[in-house]
C-alpha positions in Angstrom: 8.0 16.5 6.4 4.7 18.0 6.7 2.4 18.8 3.9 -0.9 19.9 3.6 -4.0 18.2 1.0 -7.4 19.0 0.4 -9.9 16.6 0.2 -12.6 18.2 -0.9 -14.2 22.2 -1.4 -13.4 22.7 2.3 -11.9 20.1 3.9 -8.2 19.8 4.7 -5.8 17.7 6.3 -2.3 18.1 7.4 0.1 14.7 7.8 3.2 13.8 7.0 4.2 13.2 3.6 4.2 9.7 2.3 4.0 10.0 -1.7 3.4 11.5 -5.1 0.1 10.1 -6.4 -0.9 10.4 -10.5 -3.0 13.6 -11.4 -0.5 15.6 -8.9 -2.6 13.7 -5.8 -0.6 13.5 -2.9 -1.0 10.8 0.3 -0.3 12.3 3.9 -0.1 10.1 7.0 -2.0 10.7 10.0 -2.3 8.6 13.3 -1.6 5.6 11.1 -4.5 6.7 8.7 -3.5 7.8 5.0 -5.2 10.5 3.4 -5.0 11.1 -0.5 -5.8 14.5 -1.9 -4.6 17.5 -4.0 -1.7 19.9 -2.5 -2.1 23.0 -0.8 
């Protein structure tokens, strides 16, 4: 499933979903690279 993070004031990143992170941070896959961020 898609899902959309934001890594920082302007910068965001849209992978698949891999997991629920602590602090309601979430982890996207993208091209093999994982991202970690807050949800859209």
């Amino acid at each position: 499933m898609l899902r959309t993070i934001t890594t920082g004031s302007s910068i965001y990143v849209q992978g698949i979903f891999v997991k629920m992170l602590a602090g309601g941070r979430m982890a996207v896959q993208v091209d093999g690279k994982i991202f970690e961020g807050k949800p859209v």
